[in-house]
C-alpha positions as CSV (number, residue, x, y, z in Angstrom):
1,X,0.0,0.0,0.0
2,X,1.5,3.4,-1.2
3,X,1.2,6.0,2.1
4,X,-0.9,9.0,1.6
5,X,-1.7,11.7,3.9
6,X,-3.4,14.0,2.0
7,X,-7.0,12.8,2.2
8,X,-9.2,14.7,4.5
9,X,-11.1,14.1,7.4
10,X,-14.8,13.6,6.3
11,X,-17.6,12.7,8.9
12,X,-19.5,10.9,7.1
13,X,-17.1,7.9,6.9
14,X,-16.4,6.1,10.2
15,X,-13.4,3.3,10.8
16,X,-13.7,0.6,12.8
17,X,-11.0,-1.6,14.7
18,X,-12.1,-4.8,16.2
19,X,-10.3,-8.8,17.2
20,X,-11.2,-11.1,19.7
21,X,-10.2,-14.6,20.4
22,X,-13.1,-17.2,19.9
23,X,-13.6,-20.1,17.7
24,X,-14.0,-19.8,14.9
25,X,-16.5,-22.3,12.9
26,X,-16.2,-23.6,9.3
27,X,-13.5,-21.0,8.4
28,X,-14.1,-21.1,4.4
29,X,-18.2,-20.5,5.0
30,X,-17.3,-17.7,7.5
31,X,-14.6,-15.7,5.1
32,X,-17.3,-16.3,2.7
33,X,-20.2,-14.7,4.8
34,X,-17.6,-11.9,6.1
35,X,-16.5,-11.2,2.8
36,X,-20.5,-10.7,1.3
37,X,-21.4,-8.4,4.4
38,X,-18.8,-6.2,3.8
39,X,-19.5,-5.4,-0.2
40,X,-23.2,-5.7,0.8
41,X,-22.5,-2.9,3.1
42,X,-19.7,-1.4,0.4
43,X,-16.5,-1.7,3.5
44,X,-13.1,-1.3,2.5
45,X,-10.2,-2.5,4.1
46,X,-8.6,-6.1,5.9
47,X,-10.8,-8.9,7.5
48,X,-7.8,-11.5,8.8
49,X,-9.8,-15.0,9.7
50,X,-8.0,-18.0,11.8
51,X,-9.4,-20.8,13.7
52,X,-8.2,-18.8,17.2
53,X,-10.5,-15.5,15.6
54,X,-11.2,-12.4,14.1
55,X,-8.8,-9.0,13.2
56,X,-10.7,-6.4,11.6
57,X,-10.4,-3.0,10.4
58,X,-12.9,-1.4,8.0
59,X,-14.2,1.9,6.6
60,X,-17.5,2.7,5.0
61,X,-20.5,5.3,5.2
62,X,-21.8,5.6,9.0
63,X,-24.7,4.6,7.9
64,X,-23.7,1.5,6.5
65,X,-20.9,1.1,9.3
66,X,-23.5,0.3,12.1
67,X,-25.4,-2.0,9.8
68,X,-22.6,-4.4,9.6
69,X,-21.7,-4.3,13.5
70,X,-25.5,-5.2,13.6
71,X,-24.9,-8.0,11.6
72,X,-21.9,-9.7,13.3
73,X,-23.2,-9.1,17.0
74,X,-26.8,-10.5,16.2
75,X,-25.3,-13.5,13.7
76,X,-23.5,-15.9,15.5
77,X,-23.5,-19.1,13.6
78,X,-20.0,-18.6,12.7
79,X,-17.9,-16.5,15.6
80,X,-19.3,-15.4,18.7
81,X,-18.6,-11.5,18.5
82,X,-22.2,-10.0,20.6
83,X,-20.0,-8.6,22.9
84,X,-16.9,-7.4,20.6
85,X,-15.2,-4.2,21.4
86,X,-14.8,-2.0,18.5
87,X,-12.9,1.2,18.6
88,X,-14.3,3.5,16.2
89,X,-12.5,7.1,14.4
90,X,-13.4,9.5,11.4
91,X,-12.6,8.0,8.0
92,X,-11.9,9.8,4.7
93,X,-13.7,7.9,2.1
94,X,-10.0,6.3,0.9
95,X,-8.5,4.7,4.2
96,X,-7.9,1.9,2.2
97,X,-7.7,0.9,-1.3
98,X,-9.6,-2.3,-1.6
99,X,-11.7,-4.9,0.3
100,X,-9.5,-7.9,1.7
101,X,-10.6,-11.1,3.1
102,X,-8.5,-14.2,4.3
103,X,-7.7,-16.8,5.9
104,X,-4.2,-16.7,8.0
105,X,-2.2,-19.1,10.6
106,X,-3.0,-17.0,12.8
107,X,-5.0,-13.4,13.4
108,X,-1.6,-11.7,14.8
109,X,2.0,-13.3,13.2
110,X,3.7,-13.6,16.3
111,X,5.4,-16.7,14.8
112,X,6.2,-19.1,17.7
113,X,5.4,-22.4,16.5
114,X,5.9,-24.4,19.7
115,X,6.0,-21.7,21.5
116,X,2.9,-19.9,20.6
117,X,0.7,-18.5,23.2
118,X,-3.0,-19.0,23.4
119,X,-4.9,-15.8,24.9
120,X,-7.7,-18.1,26.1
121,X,-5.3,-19.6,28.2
122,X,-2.3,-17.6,29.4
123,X,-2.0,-13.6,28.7
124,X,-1.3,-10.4,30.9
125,X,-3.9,-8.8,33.3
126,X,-6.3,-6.2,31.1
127,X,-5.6,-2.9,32.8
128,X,-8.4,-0.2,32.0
129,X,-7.2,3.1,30.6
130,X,-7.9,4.9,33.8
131,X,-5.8,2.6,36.0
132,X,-3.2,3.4,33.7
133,X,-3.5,6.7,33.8
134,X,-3.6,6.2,37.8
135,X,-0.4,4.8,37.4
136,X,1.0,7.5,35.7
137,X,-0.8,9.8,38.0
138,X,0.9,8.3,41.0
139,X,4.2,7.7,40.0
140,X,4.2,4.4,40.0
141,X,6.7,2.1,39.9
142,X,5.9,0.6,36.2
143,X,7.4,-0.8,33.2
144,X,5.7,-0.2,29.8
145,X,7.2,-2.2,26.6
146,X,5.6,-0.6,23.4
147,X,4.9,-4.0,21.0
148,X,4.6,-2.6,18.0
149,X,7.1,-1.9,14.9
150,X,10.1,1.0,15.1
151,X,8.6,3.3,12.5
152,X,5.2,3.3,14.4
153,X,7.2,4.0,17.6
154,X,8.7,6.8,15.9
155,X,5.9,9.2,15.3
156,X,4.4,8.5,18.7
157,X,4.5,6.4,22.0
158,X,3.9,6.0,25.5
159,X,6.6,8.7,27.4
160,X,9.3,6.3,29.1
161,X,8.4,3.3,27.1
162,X,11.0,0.8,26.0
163,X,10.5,0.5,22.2
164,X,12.1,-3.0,20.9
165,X,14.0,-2.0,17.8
166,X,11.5,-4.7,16.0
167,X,10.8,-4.3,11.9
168,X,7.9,-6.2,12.6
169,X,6.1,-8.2,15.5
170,X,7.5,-12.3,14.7
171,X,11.4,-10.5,16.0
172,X,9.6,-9.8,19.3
173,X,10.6,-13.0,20.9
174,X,14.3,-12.7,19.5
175,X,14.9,-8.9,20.7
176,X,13.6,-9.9,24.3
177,X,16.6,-11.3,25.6
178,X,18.5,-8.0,25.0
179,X,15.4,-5.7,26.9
180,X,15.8,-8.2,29.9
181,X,19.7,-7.6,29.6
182,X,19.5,-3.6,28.9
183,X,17.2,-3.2,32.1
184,X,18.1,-5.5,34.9
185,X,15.8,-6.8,37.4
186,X,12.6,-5.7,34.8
187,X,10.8,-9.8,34.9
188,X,10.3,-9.5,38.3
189,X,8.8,-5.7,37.7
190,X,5.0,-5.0,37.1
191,X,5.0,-4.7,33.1
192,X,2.2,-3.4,31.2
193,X,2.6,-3.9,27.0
194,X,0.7,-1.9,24.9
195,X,-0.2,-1.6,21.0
196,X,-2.2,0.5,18.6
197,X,-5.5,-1.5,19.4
198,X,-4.9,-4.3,21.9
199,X,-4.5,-7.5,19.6
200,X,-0.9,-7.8,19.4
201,X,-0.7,-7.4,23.3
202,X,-2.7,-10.5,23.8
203,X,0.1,-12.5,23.1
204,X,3.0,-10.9,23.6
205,X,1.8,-10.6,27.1
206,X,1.0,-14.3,27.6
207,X,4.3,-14.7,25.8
208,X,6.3,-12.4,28.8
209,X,4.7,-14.5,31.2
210,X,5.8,-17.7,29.3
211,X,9.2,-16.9,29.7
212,X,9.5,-15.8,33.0
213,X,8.1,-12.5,33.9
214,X,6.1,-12.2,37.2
215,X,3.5,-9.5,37.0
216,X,2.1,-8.4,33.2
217,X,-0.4,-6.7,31.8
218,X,-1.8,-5.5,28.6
219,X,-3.3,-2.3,28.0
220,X,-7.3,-2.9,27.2
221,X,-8.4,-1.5,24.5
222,X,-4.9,-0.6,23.6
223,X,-3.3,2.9,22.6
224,X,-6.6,3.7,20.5
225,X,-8.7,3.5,23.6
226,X,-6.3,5.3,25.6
227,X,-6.0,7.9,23.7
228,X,-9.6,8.5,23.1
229,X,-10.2,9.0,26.9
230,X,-7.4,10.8,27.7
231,X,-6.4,13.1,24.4
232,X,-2.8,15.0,25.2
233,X,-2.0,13.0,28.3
234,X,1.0,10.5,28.8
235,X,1.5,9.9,25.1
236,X,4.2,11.4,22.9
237,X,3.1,12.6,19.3
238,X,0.8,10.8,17.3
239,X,-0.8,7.6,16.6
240,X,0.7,5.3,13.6
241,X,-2.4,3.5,11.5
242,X,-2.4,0.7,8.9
243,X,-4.4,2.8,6.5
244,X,-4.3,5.9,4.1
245,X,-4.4,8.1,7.2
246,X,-1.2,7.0,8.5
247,X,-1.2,9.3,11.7
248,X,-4.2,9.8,13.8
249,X,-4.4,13.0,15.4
250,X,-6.8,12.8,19.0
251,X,-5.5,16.2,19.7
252,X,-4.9,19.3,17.7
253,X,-2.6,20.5,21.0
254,X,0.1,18.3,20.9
255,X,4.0,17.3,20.5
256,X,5.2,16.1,17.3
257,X,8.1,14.2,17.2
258,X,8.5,12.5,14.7
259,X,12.3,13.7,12.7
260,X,12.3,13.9,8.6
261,X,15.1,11.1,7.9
262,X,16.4,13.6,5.0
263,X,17.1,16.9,7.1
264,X,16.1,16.4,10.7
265,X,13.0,18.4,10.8
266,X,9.7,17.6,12.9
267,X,7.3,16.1,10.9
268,X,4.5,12.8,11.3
269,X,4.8,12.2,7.7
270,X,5.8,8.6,5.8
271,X,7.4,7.8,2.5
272,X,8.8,4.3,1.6
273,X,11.9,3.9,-0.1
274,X,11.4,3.9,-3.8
275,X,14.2,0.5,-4.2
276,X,11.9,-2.0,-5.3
277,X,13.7,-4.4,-3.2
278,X,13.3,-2.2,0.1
279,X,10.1,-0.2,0.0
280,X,11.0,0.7,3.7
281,X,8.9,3.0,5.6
282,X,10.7,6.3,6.0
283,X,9.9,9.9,8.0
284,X,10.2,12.3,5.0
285,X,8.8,15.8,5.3
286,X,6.9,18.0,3.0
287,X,10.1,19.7,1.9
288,X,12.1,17.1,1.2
289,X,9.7,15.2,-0.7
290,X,8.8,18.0,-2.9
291,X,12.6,18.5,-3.6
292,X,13.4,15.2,-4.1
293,X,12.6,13.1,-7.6
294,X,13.1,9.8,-5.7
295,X,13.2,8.7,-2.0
296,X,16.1,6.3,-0.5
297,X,16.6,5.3,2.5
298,X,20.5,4.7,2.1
299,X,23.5,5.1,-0.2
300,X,22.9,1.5,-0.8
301,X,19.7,1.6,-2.3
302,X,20.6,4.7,-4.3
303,X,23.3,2.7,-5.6
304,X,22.3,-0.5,-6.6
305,X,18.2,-0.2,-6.0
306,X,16.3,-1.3,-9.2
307,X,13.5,0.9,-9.7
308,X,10.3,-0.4,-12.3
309,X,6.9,-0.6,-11.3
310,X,6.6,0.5,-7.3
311,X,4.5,-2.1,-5.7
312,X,4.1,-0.9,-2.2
313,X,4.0,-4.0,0.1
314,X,0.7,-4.0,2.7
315,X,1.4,-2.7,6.3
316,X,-0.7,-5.0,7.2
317,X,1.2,-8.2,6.6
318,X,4.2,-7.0,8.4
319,X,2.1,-7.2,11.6
């Protein structure tokens, strides 16, 4: 998916962000069903299907937007969603290119074969929003681990977060030995992980716990939800989406601080590298990219990049 920040806001589209573990049943008959709700309802975006559950996200009209939530909390011959969370914001109308259903291993690519974690089973206490923001309040004595990519930690993030240097979610369990190394002591700490809307915390928590850590939670509702009942406090900059909006802004009074790649100016907006064997996501400002033909993101690439036909790989599979 190509970034681009310069739709604007318009009301009358709505995005929606739901998961939850549950069985699912008959997994072909339920992409199936998924798949004709959302053109009957004329969504756009990603629908991720595995026998462990659901991992939505979806734009439409408003109108239409509350028509399908009708349908998958009333309809429960295939997934049992009547009591779903689902984190809704203001669209544009082009969020996202296309409709996409599937099937996947699994709703979140942590990649642990063996080792992978089921959330029915083992995963970190949910802390509310509030008792987070208590925490912060209070001082407490807290560790927060921010389980999502580097580039998404880069335009925003929880302040005094550890941010695993990850390119994307699977090098979690690889990076972990070096966080317990850089900050001694931190297993036997009370942990809280957090994400953009919950789902990759799941996991990641249960994983913690797997491997040793005494006292972990997850943040419910994740950053999203956060951030929607407490605008401006105790996160840095802004929030990093997997759609055409890119950043989401839930306050106009805020710090940005994000930092252009090209010339070290503030900025929250993305580029990718125009190698065709890279396509990395990069900070590039306004400036920069109206001065510059092409966008690399090292002397390598300018050197020996092969630029055709730019196919900009999906965000959402690097989850």
């Amino acid at each position: 998916m190509k970034i681009s920040q310069d739709k604007p806001l318009d009301p009358s589209y709505t995005v929606i962000l739901f998961y939850k573990y549950t069985p699912i049943k008959e997994l072909d008959r339920c992409l199936n069903w998924q798949r004709g709700i959302c053109r009957k309802y004329n969504l756009t975006g990603r629908v991720r299907l595995a026998s462990e559950g659901i991992n939505a996200t979806l734009e439409g009209k408003n109108e239409d937007i509350e028509k399908y939530i009708n349908e998958i909390r009333t309809d429960l011959k295939y997934h049992d969603l009547h009591d779903v969370e689902i984190k809704t914001s203001v669209g544009t109308g082009f969020a996202f290119q296309k409709l996409s259903v599937k099937i996947v291993s699994e709703i979140v690519k942590l990649g642990l074969g063996t080792e992978d974690v089921d959330p029915n089973q083992l995963t970190g206490v949910h802390l509310k929003p509030s008792e987070l923001r208590e925490w912060y309040e209070n001082n407490d004595d807290f560790v927060v681990i921010d389980m999502r990519n580097d580039y998404e930690f880069r335009v925003g993030h929880f302040k005094n977060s550890i941010n695993p240097p990850i390119t994307n979610f699977r090098e979690i369990a690889d990076v972990l030995p070096d966080i317990v190394a850089e900050n001694p002591g931190i297993e036997n700490k009370k942990v809280i992980t957090v994400c953009t809307g919950g789902v990759r915390c799941e996991k990641a928590s249960g994983y913690l716990l797997k491997q040793g850590f005494k006292d972990v939670y997850q943040l419910d509702g994740g950053m999203h939800k956060y951030m929607e009942e407490f605008p401006g406090k105790d996160f840095r900059g802004g929030l990093f989406t997997f759609d055409n909006r890119v950043v989401m802004d839930f306050t106009k009074d805020r710090e940005v601080i994000g930092v252009c790649d090209m010339c070290n100016e503030k900025t929250e907006r993305f580029d990718n590298c125009i190698n065709d064997e890279c396509h990395v996501h990069m900070m590039v400002c306004q400036g920069c990219r109206d001065t510059n033909k092409f966008i690399w993101c090292s002397d390598k690439c300018r050197e020996t990049g092969r630029v055709g036909k730019v196919r900009f790989r999906d965000m959402a599979e690097l989850l």
